[in-house]
N, CA, C and O atoms as CSV, one atom per row, in Angstrom:
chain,resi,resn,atom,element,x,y,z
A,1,UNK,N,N,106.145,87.267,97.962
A,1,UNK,CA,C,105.687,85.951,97.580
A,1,UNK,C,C,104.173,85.965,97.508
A,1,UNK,O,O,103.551,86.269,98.525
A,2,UNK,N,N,103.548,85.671,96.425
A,2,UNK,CA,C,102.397,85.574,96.087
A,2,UNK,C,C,101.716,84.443,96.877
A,2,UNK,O,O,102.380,83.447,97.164
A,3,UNK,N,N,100.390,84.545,97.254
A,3,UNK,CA,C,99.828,83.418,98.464
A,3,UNK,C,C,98.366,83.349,97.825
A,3,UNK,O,O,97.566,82.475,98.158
A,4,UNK,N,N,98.088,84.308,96.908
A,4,UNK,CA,C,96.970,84.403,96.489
A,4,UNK,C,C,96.585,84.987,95.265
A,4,UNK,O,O,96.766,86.205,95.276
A,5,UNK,N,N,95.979,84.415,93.899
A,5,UNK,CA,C,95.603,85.130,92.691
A,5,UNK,C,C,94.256,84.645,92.370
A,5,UNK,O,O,93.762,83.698,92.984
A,6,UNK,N,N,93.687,85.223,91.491
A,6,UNK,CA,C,92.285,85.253,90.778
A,6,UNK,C,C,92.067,85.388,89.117
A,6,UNK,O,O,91.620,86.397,88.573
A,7,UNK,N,N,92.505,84.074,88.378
A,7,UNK,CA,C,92.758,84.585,86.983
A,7,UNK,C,C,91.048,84.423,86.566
A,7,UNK,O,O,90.118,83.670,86.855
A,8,UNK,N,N,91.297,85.670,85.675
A,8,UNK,CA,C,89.785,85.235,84.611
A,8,UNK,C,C,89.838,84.326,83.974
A,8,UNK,O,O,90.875,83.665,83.924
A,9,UNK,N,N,88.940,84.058,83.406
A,9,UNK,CA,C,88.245,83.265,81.966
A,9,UNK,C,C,87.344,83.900,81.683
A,9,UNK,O,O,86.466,84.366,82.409
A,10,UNK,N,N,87.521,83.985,80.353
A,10,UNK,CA,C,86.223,84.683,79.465
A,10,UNK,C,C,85.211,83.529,79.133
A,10,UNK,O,O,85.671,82.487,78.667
A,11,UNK,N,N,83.935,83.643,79.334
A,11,UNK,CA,C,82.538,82.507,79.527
A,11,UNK,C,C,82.334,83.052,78.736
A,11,UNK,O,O,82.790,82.365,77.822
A,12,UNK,N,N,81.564,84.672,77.937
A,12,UNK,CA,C,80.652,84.583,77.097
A,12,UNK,C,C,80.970,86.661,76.980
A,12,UNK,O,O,81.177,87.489,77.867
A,13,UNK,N,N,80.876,86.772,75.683
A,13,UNK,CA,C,80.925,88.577,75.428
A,13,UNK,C,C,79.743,88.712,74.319
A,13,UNK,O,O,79.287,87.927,73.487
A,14,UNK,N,N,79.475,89.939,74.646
A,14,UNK,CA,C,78.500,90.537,73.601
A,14,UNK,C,C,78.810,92.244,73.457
A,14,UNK,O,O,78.410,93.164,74.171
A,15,UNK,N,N,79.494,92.260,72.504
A,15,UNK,CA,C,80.075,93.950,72.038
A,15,UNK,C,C,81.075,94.033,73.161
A,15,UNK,O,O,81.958,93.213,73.412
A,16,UNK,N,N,80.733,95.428,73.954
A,16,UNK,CA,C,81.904,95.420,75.268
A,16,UNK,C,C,81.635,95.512,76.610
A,16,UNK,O,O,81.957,96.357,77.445
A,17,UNK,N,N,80.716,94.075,76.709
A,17,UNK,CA,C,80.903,93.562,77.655
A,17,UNK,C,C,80.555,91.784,77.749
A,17,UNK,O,O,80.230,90.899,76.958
A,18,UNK,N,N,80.786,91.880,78.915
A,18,UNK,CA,C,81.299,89.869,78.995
A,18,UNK,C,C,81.149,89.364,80.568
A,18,UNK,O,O,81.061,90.022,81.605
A,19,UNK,N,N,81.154,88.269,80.389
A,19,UNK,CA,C,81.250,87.408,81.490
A,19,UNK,C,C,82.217,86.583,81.826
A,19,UNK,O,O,82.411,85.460,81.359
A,20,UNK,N,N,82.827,87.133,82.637
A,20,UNK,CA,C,84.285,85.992,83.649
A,20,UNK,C,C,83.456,85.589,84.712
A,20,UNK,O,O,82.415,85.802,85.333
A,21,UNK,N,N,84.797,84.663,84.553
A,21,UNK,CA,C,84.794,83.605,85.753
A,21,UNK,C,C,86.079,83.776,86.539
A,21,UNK,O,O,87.110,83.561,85.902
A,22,UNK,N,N,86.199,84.127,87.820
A,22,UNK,CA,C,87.785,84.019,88.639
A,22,UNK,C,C,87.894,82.896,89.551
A,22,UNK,O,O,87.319,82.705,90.623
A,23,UNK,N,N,88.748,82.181,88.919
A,23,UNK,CA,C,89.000,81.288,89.747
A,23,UNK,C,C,90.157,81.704,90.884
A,23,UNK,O,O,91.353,81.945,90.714
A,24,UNK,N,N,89.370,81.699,92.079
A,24,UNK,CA,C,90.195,82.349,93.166
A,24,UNK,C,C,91.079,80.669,93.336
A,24,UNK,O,O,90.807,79.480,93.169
A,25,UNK,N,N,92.465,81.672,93.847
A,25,UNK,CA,C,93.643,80.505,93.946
A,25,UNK,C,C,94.403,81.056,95.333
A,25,UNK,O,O,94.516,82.233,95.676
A,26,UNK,N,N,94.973,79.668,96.150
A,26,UNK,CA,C,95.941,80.010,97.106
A,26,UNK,C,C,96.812,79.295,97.253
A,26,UNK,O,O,96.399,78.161,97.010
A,27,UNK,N,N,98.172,79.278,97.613
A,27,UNK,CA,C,99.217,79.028,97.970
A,27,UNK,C,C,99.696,78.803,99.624
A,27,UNK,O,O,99.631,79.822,100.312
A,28,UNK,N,N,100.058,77.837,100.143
A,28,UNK,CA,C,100.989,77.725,101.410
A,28,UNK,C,C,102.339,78.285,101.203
A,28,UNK,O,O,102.745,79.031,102.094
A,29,UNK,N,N,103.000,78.095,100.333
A,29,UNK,CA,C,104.543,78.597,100.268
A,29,UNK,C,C,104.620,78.826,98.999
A,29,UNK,O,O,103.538,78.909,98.419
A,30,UNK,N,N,105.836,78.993,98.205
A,30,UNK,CA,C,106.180,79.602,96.732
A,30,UNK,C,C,106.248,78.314,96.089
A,30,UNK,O,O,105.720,78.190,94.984
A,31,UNK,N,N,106.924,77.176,96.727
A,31,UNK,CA,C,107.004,75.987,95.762
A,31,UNK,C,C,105.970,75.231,96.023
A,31,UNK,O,O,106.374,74.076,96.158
A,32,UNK,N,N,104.299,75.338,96.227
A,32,UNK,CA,C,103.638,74.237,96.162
A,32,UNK,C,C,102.946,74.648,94.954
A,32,UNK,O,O,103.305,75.632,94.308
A,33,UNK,N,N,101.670,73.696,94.542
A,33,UNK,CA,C,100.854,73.702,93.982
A,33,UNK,C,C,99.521,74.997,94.251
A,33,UNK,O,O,99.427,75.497,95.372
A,34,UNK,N,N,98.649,75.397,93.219
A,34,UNK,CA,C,97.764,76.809,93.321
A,34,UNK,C,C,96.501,75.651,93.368
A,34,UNK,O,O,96.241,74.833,92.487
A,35,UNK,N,N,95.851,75.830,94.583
A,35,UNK,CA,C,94.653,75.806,95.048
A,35,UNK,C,C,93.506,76.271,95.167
A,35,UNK,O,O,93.282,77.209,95.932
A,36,UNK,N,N,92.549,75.687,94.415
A,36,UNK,CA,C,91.286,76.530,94.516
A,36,UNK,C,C,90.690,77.266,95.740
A,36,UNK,O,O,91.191,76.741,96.735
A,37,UNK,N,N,89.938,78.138,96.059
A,37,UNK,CA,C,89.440,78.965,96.993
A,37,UNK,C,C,88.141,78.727,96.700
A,37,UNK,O,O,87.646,78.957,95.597
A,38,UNK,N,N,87.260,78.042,98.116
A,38,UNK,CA,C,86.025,77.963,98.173
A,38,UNK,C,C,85.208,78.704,98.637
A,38,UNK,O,O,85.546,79.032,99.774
A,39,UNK,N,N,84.199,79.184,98.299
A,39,UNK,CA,C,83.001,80.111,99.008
A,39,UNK,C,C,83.243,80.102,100.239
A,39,UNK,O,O,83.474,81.180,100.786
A,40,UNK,N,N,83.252,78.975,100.944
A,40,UNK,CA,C,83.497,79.068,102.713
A,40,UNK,C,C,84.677,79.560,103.243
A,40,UNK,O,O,84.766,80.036,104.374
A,41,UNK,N,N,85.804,79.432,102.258
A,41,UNK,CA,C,86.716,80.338,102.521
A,41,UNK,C,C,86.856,81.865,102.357
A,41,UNK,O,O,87.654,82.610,102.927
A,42,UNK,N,N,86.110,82.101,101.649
A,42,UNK,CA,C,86.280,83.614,101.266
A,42,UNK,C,C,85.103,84.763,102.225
A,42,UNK,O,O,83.872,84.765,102.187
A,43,UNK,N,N,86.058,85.674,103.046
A,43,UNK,CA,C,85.263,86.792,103.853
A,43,UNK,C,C,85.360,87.888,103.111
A,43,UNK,O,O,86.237,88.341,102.376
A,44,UNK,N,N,83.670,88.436,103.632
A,44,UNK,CA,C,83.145,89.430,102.791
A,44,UNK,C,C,83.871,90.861,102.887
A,44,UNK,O,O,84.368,90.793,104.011
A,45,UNK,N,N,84.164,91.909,102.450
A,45,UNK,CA,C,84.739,93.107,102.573
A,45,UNK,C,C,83.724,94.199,102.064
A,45,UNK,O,O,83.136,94.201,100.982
A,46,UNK,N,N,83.635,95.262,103.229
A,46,UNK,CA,C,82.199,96.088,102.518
A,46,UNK,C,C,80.964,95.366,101.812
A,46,UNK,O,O,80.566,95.943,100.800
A,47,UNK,N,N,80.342,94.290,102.148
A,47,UNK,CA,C,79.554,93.275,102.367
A,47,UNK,C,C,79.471,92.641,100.581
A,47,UNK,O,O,78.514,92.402,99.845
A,48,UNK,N,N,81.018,92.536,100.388
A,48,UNK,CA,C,81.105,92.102,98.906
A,48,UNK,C,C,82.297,90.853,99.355
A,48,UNK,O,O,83.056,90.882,100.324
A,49,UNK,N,N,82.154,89.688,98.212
A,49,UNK,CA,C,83.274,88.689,98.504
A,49,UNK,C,C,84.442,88.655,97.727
A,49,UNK,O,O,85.405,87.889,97.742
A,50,UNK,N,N,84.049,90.056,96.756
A,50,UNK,CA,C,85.354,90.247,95.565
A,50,UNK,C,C,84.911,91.951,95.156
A,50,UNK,O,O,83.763,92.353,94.963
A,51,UNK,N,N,85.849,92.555,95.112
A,51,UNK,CA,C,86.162,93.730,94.368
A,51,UNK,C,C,86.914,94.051,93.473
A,51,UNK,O,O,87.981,94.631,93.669
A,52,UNK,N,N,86.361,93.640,92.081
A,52,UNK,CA,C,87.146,93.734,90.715
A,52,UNK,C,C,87.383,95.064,89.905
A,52,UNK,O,O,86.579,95.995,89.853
A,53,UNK,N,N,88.586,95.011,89.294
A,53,UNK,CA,C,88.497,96.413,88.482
A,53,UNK,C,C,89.060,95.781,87.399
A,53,UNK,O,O,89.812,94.807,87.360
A,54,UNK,N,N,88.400,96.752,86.156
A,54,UNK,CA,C,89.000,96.483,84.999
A,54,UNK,C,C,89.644,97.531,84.379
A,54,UNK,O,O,89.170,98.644,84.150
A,55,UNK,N,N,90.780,97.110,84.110
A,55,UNK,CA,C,91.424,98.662,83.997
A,55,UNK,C,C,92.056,98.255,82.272
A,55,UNK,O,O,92.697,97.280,81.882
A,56,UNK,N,N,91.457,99.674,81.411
A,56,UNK,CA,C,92.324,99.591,80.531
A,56,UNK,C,C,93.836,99.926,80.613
A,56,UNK,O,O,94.256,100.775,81.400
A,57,UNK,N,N,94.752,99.130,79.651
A,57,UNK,CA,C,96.270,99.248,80.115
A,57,UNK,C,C,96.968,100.539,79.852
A,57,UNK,O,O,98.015,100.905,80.386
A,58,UNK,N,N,96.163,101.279,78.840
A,58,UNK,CA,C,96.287,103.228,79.045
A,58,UNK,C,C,95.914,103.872,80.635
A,58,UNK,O,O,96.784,104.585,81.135
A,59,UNK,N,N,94.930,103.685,81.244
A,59,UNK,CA,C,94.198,103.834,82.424
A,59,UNK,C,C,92.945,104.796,82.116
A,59,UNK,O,O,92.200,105.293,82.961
A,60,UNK,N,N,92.858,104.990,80.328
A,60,UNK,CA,C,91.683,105.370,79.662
A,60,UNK,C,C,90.465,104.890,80.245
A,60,UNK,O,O,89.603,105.765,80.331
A,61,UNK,N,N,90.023,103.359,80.819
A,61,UNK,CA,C,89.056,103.294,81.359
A,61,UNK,C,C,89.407,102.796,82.532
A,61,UNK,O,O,90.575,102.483,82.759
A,62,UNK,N,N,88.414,102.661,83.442
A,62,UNK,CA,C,88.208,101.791,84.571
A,62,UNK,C,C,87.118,101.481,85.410
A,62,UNK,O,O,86.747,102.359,86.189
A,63,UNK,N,N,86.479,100.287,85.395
A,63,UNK,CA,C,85.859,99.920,85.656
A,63,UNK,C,C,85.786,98.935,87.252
A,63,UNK,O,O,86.647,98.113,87.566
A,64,UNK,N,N,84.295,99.346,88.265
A,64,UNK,CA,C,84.310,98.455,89.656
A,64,UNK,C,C,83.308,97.436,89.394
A,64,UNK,O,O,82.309,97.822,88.786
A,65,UNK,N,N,83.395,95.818,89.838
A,65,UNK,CA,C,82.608,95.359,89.611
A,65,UNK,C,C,82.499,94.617,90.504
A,65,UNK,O,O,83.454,94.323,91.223
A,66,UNK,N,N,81.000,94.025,90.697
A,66,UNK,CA,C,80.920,92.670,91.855
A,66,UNK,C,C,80.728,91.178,91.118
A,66,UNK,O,O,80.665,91.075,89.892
A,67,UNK,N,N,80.669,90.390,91.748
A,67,UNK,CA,C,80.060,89.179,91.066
A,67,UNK,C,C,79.631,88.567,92.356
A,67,UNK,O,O,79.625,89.087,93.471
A,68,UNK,N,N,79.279,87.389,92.007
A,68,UNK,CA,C,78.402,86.195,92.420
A,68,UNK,C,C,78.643,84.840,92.871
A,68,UNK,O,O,79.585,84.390,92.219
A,69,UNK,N,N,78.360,84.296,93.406
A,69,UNK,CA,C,79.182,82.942,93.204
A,69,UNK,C,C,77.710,81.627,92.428
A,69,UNK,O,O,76.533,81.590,92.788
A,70,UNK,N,N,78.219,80.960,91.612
A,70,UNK,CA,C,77.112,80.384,91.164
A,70,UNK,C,C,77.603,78.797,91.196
A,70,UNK,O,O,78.465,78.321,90.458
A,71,UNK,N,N,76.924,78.153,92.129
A,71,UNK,CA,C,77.496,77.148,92.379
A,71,UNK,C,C,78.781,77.120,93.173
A,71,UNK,O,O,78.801,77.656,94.281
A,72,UNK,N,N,80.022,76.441,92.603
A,72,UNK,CA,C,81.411,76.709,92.980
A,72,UNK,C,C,82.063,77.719,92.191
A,72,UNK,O,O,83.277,77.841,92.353
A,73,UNK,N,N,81.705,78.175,91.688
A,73,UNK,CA,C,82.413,79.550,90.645
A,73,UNK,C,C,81.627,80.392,91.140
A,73,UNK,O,O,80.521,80.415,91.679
A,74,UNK,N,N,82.967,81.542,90.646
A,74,UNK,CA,C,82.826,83.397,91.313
A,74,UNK,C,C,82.644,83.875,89.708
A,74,UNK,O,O,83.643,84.002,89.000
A,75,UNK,N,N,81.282,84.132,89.186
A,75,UNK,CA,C,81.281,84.526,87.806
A,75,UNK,C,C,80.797,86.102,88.358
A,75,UNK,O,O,80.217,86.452,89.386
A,76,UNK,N,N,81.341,86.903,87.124
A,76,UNK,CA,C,80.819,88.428,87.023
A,76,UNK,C,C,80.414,88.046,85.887
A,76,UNK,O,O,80.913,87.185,85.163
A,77,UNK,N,N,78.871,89.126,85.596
A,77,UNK,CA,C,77.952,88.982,84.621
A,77,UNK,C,C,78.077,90.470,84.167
A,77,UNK,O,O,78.116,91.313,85.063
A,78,UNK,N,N,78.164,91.003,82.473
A,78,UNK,CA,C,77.873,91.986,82.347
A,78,UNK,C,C,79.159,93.207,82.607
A,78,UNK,O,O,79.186,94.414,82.845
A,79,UNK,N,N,79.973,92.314,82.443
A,79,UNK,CA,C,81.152,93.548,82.966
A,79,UNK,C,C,81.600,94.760,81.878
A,79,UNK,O,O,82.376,94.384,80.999
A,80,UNK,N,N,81.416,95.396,81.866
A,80,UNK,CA,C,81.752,97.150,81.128
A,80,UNK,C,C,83.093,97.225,80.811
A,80,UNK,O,O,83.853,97.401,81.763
A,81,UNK,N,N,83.624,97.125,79.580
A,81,UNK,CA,C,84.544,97.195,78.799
A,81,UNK,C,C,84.154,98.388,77.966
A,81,UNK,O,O,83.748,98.169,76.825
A,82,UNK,N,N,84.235,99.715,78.440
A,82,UNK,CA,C,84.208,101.227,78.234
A,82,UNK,C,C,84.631,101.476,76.955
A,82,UNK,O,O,83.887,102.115,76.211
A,83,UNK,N,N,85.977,100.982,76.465
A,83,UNK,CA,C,86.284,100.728,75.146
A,83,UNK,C,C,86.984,99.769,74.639
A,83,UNK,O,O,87.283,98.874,75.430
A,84,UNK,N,N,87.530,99.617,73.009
A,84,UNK,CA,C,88.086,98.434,72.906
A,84,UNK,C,C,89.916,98.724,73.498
A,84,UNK,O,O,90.287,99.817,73.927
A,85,UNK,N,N,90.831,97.495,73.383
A,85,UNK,CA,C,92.472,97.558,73.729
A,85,UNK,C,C,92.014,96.358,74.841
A,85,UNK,O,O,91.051,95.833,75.401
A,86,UNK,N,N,93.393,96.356,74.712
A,86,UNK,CA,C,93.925,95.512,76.185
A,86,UNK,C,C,93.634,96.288,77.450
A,86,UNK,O,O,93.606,97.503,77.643
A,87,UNK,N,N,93.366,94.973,78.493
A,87,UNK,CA,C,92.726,95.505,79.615
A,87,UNK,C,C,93.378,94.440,81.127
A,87,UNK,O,O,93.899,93.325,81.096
A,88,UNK,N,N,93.167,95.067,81.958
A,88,UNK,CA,C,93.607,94.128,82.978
A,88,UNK,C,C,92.711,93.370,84.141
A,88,UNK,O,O,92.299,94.330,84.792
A,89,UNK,N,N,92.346,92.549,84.568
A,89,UNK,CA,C,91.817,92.089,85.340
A,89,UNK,C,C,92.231,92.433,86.831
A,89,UNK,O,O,93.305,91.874,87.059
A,90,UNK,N,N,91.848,93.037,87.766
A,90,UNK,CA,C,92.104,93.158,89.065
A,90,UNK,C,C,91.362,92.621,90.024
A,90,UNK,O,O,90.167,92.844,89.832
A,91,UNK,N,N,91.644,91.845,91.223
A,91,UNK,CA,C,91.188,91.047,91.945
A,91,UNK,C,C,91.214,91.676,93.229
A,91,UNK,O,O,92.359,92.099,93.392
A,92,UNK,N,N,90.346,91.992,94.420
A,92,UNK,CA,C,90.971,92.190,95.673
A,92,UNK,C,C,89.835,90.962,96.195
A,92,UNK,O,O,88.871,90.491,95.591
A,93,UNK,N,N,90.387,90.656,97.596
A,93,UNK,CA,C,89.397,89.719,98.248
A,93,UNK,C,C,89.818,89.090,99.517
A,93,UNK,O,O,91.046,89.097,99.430
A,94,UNK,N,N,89.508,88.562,100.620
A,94,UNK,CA,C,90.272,88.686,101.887
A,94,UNK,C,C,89.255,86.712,101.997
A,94,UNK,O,O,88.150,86.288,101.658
A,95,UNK,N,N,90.135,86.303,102.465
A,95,UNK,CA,C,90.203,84.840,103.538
A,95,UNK,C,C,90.053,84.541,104.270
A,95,UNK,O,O,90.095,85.529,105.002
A,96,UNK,N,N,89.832,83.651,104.890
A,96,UNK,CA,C,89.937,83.141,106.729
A,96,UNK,C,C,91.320,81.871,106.535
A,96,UNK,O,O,91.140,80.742,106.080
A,97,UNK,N,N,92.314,82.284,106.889
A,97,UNK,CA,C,93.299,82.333,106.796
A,97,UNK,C,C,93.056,80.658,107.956
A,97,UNK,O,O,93.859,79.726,108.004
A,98,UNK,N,N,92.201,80.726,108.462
A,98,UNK,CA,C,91.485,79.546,109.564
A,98,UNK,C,C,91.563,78.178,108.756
A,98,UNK,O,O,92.252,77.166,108.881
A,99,UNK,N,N,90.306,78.679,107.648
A,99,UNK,CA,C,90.039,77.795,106.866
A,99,UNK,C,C,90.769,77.006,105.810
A,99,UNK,O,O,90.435,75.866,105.488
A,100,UNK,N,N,91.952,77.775,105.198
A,100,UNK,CA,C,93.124,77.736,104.487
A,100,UNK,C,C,93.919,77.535,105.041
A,100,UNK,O,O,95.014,77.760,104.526
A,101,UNK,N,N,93.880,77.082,106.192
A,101,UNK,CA,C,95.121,76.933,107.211
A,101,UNK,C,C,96.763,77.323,106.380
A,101,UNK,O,O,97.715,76.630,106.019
A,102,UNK,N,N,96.405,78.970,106.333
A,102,UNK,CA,C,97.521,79.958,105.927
A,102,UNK,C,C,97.762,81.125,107.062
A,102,UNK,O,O,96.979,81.572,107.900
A,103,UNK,N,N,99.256,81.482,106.755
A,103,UNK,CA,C,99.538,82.312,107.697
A,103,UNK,C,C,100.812,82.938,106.745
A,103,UNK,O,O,101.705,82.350,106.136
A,104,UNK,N,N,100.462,84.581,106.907
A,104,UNK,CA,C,101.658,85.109,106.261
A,104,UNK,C,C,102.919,85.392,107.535
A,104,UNK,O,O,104.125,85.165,107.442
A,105,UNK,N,N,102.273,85.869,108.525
A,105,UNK,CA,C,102.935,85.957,109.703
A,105,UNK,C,C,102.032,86.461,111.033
A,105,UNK,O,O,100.891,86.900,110.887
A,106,UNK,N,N,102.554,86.368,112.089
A,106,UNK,CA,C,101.881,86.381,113.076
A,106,UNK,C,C,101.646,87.886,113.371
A,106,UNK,O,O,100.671,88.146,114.076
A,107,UNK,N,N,102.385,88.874,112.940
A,107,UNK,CA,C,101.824,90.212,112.985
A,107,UNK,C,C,101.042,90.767,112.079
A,107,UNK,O,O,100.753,91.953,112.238
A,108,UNK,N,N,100.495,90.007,110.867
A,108,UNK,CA,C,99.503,89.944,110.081
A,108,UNK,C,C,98.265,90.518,110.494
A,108,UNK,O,O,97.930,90.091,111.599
A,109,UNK,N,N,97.579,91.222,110.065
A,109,UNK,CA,C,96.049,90.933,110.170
A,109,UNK,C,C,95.196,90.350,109.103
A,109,UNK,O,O,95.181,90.669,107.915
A,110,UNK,N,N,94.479,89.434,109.716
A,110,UNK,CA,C,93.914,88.662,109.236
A,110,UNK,C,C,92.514,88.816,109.248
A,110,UNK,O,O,92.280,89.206,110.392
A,111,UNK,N,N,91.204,88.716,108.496
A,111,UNK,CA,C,90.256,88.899,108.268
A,111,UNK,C,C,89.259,87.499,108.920
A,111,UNK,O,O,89.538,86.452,108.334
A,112,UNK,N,N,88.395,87.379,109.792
A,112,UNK,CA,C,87.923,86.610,110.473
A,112,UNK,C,C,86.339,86.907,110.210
A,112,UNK,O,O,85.951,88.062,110.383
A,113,UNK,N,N,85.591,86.099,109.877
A,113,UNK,CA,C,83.737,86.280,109.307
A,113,UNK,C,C,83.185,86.239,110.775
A,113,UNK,O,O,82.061,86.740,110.826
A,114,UNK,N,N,83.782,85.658,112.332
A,114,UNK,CA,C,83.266,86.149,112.937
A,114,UNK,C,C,83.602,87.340,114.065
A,114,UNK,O,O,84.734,87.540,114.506
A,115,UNK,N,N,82.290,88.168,114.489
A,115,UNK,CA,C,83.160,89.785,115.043
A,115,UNK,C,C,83.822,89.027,116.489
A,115,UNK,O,O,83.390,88.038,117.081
A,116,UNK,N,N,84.965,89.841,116.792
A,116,UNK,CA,C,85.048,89.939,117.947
A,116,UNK,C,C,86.180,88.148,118.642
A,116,UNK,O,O,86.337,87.753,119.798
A,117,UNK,N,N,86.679,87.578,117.368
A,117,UNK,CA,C,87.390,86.528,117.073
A,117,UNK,C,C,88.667,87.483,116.613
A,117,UNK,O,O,88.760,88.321,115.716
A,118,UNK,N,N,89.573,87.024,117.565
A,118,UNK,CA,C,90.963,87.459,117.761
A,118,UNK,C,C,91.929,86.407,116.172
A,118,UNK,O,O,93.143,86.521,116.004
């Protein structure tokens, strides 16, 4: 059961490369509504708040990228589209599960922004 996605939007391209926007999304259970994810919710991983890949759907390219948050949006600027075809958007990114008052289960680990918080 999905609890969490990040779809793009394409903002702006020039040749092959472009600018998304991911709107980070979360879920309490399978039948509610997809909820935005706010900056204060989102903990950093390897001192990044998103780790994107763009993968062509051959696996001909692939691309790591960071972004930003500008305002309330998580935009990537400049992203490297290696060549042309279809491509996939990949999202990784971790929560405070606190703040989202989410829980996948209690043997979970869960990602906490402060150290040494159980």
């Amino acid at each position: 059961q999905t609890l969490l996605k990040a779809p793009a939007t394409l903002i702006a391209s020039d040749g092959l490369k472009a600018d998304l926007r991911l709107d980070l999304q979360y879920r309490r259970h399978p039948n509610e509504a997809w909820q935005p994810i706010g900056k204060d919710a989102v903990v950093p991983t390897h001192s990044r708040d998103a780790h994107v890949f763009v993968v062509r759907d051959d696996f001909g390219s692939v691309a790591h990228v960071h972004g930003a948050w500008e305002g309330s949006d998580f935009i990537l600027r400049d992203v490297p589209f290696v060549s042309g075809g279809n491509h996939r958007i990949l999202a990784s990114f971790a929560v405070d599960a606190n703040v989202l008052n989410i829980c996948v289960d209690e043997s979970s680990v869960h990602a906490h922004p402060t150290a040494g918080v159980p």
